[in-house]
C-alpha positions in Angstrom: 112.7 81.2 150.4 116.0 79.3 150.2 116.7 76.9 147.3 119.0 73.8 147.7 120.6 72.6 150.7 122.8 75.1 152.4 124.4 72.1 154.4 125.3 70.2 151.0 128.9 68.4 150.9 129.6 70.7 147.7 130.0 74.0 148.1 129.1 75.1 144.0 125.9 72.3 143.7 125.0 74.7 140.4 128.2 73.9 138.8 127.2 70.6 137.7 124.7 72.4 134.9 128.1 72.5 133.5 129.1 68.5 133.2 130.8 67.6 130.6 130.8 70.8 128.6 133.9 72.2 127.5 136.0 75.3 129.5 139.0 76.6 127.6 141.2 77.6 131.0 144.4 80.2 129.5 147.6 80.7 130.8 146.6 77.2 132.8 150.6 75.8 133.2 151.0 77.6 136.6 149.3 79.5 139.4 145.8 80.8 139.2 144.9 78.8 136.0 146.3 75.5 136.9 144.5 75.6 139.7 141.3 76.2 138.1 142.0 74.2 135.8 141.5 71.2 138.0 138.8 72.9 139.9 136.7 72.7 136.7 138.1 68.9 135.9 136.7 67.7 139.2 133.4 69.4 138.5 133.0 67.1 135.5 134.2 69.3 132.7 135.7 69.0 130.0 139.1 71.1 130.0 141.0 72.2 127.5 144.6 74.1 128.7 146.6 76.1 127.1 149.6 78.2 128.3 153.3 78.5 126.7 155.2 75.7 128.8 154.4 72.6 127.3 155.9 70.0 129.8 153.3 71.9 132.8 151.1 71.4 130.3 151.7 68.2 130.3 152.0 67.3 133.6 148.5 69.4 134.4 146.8 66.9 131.4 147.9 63.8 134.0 146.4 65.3 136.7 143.0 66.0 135.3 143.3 62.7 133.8 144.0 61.4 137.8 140.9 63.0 138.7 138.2 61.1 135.8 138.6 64.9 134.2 138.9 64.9 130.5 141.4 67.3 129.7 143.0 68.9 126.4 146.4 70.1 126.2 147.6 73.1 123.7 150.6 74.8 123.9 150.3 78.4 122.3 152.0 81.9 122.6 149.1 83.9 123.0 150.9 86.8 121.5 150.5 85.1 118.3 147.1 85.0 116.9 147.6 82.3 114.7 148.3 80.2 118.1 144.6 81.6 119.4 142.8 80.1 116.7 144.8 76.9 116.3 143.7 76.5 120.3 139.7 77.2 119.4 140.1 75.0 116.0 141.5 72.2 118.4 138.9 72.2 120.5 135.8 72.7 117.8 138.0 69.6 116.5 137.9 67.5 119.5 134.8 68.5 121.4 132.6 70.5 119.2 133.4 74.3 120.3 133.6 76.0 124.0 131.0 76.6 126.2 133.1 78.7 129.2 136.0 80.5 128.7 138.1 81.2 131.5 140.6 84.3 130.0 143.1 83.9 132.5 146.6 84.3 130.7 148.4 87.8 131.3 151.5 89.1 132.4 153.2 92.5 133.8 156.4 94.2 134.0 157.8 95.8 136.6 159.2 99.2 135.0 159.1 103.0 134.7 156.7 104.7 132.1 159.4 107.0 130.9 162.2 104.8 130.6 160.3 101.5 129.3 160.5 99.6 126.3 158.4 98.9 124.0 159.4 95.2 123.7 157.6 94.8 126.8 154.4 96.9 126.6 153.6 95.1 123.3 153.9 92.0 125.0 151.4 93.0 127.6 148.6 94.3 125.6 149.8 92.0 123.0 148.8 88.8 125.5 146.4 91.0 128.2 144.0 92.8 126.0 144.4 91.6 122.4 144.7 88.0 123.4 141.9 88.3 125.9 139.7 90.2 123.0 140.3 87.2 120.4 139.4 84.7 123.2 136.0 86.0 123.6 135.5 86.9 120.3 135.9 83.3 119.2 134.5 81.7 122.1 131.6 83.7 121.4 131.2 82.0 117.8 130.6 78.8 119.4 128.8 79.5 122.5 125.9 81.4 120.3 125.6 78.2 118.4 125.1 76.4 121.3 123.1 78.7 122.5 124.7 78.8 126.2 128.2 80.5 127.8 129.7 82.1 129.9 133.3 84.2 130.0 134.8 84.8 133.4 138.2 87.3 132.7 141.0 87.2 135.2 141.6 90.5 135.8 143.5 92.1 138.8 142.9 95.4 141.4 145.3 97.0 139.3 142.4 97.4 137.0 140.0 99.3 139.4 143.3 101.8 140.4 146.5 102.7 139.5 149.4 101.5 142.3 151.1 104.8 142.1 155.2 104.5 142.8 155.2 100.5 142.1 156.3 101.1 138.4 153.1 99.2 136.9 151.9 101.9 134.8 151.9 99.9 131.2 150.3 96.3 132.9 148.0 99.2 134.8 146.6 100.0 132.0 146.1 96.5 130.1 143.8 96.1 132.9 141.9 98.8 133.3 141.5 98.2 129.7 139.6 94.2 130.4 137.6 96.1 132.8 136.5 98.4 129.6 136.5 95.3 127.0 134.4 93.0 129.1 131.3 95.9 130.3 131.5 96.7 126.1 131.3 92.7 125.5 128.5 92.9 127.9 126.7 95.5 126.3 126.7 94.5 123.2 125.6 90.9 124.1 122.9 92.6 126.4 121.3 94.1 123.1 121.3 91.3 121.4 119.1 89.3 124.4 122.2 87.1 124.7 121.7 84.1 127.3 125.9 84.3 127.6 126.8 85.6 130.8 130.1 87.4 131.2 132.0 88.8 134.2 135.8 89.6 135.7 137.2 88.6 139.0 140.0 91.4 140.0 142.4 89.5 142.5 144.9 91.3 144.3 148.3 89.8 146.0 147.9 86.1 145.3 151.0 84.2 145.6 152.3 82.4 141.7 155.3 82.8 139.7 153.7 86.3 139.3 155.5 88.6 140.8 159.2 86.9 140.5 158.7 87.2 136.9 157.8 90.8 137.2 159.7 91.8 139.9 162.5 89.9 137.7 163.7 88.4 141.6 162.7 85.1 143.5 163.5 87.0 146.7 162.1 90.4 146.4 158.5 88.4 145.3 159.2 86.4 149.0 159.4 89.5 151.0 156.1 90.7 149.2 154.2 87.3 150.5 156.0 87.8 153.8 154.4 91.0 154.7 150.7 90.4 154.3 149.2 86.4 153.9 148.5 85.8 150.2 145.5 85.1 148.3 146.6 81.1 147.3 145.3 80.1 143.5 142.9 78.0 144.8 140.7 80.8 146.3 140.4 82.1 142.9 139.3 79.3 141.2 136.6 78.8 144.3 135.6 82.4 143.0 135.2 80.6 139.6 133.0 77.9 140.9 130.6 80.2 142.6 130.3 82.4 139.1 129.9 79.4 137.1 126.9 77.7 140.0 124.6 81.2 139.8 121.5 80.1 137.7 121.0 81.6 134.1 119.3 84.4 135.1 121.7 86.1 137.8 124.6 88.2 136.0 127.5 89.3 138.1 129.5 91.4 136.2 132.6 91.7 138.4 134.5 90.5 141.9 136.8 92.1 143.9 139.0 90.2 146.5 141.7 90.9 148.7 144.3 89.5 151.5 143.3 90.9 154.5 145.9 93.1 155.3 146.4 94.1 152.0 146.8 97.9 151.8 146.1 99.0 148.2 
C-alpha cells in the first residue's frame, strides 16, 4: 500500500528526517554543487560549502543565509589534504561532525593519452579520486559516531564507459575509478551492519562551467549545449533530494541520467 501523500506540495517529504543536520556539499562555488547546495539549505539543513573560489563562496553563504539556511563557508584546494581536514575540523568545530556528504568536487581535461601531461592527470585523480576517498573516509569518522549518514558521489557516464575519440581518457578513468571506490566503501560498510547509506549519481551533459574549462573554450562548450538540451544543475540536485527522502532501510547504490537526445 502507498505511504504518504503522493499529491503533497513537496516533492522529497522524507528529506526533512534530515533537518538541521549537517551536509558538507564539495566543489559547491558553481554548477551542480551550488545548486545543491541550496537545494539542501531550503530543506532545513545545515550546509557547509567548500570549493576553491572564495568570493562564490561567499556570495552562495548569502543566499542560503536569504533562504533561513544555515550555511558554512570553507575555501580549500582539494588537492591538498591538509585543506580536506581543515574543512571536516571546521565543521566538527562549528556543528559537531557531518552527517551527509555530498562528494561533488572534480574536474577533467580535455587531452590525448599519449601526448598528456602529467601536471594534469595528477590534478584529476589528485581532486577526483584521492580527494573523494579522504572525504568519505573522514565523513565516515563522524557519521559512525552519530550513528547515521549517508554519502551521495557525483560521478558522471564517463564512469560507466569510455567516450572513445573525445580525448577523456585520464578524467575516464578517475571515474570509473568512484564507481570502484564507492561499491568497495559499500562493502565494507555492508560487513560491518553499517546503517550509513552510500550511492553515486552518474550525470551526463549538464550544462556548468564544465566543459569551457575542459574544452579550454567558452564557444566550443556553447555548440555542445546547442546540439542536444542540457541536463541544468538543478535536476541533479532534485536527484539528491529523492536519494536523501528514501527511508533507512532502501539502499540505492547508483543513478544514471541523461538529456534526451544525448547519444553516448
Amino acid at each position: 500500500m502507498a505511504k504518504g501523500n503522493p499529491y503533497s506540495a513537496d516533492p522529497f517529504p522524507g528529506i526533512s528526517k534530515w533537518k538541521n543536520e549537517a551536509v558538507l556539499v564539495t566543489g559547491a562555488s558553481s554548477g551542480i554543487g551550488w545548486d545543491i547546495a541550496l537545494a539542501l539549505g531550503r530543506a532545513g539543513m545545515r550546509v557547509a560549502v567548500t570549493g576553491r573560489r572564495k568570493e562564490q563562496l561567499e556570495e552562495l553563504l548569502a543566499l542560503l543565509n536569504d533562504c533561513g539556511a544555515k550555511g558554512l563557508a570553507i575555501p580549500a584546494d582539494f588537492s591538498r589534504e591538509e585543506d580536506i581536514a581543515n574543512v571536516f575540523e571546521r565543521i566538527r568545530s562549528e556543528w559537531g561532525g557531518v552527517r551527509v556528504l555530498i562528494n561533488n568536487a572534480g574536474l577533467g581535461y580535455q587531452e590525448d593519452l599519449a601526448r598528456g601531461s602529467t601536471e594534469s592527470w595528477r590534478e584529476m585523480l589528485d581532486v577526483n579520486v584521492l580527494a573523494l576517498t579522504l572525504c568519505m573516509q573522514e565523513a565516515i569518522k563522524d557519521m559512525e559516531s552519530a550513528g547515521l549518514g549517508q554519502i551521495i558521489n557525483i560521478s558522471s557516464v564517463a564512469g560507466h564507459r569510455v567516450p572513445l575519440g573525445k580525448q577523456f581518457g585520464m578524467y575516464s578513468a578517475t571515474k570509473h575509478a568512484v564507481k570502484a571506490l564507492t561499491e568497495a566503501m559499500w562493502g565494507e560498510l555492508a560487513a560491518k551492519g553499517s546503517p550509513i547509506k552510500i550511492g553515486t549519481i552518474s550525470p551526463g551533459m549538464v550544462e556548468t562551467e564544465w566543459h569551457a574549462k575542459a574544452f579550454d573554450d567558452v564557444a566550443k562548450a556553447q555548440q555542445r549545449y546547442a546540439e542536444t538540451k542540457s541536463l541544468q544543475p538543478d535536476d541533479i540536485a532534485d536527484v539528491v533530494c529523492f536519494l536523501l527522502s528514501t527511508p533507512a532501510h532502501v539502499q540505492i547504490n547508483e543513478i544514471t541520467l541523461r538529456p534526451i537526445g544525448q547519444k553516448v
